[in-house]
C-alpha positions in Angstrom: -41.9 -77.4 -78.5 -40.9 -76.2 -75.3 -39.7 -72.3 -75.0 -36.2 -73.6 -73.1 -36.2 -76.0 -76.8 -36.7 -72.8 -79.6 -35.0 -69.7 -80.7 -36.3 -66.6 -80.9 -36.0 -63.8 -83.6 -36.4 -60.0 -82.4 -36.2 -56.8 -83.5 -36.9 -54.9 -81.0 -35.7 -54.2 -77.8 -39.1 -55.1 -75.9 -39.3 -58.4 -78.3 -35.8 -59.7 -77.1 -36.7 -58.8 -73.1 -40.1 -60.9 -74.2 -38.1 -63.9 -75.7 -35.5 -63.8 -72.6 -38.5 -63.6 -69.6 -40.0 -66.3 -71.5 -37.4 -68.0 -70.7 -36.5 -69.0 -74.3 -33.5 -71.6 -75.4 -31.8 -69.1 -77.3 -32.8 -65.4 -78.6 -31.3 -63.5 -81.2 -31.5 -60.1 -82.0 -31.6 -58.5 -85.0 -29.8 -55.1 -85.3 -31.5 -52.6 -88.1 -30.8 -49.8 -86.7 -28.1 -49.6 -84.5 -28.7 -50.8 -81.4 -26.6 -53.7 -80.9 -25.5 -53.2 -77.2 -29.2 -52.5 -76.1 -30.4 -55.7 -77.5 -27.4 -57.5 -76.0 -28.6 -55.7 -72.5 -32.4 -56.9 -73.4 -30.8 -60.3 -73.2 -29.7 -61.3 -76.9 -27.8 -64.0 -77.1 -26.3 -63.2 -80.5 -27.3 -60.0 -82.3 -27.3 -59.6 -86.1 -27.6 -57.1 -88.8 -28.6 -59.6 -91.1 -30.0 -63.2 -90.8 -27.8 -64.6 -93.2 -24.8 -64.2 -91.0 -26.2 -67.3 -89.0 -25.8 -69.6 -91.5 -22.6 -71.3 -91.2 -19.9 -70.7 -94.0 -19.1 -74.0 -96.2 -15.5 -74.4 -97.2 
């Protein structure tokens, strides 16, 4: 699969920077700690406290 083609799943600040230089379709970050707006400044697309809030809600 091409990078530009897959998502990428970080933690960390340096893993999200990774995923974005590496020129990844889509990157999400995923906010333990509190440090939401320095992920989104690493170049998260989204950012998360939790994976399940990506899955989509069914009516």
């Amino acid at each position: 699969v091409p990078p530009a083609r897959a998502v990428v799943f970080e933690d960390a600040q340096s893993g999200v920077a990774a995923g974005r230089a590496g020129e990844f379709g889509y990157v999400v970050g995923v906010d333990r700690v509190g440090q939401t707006e320095e992920l989104r400044a690493r170049g998260a697309d989204v950012v998360v406290t939790d994976l399940a809030q990506l899955l989509a809600e069914q009516p």
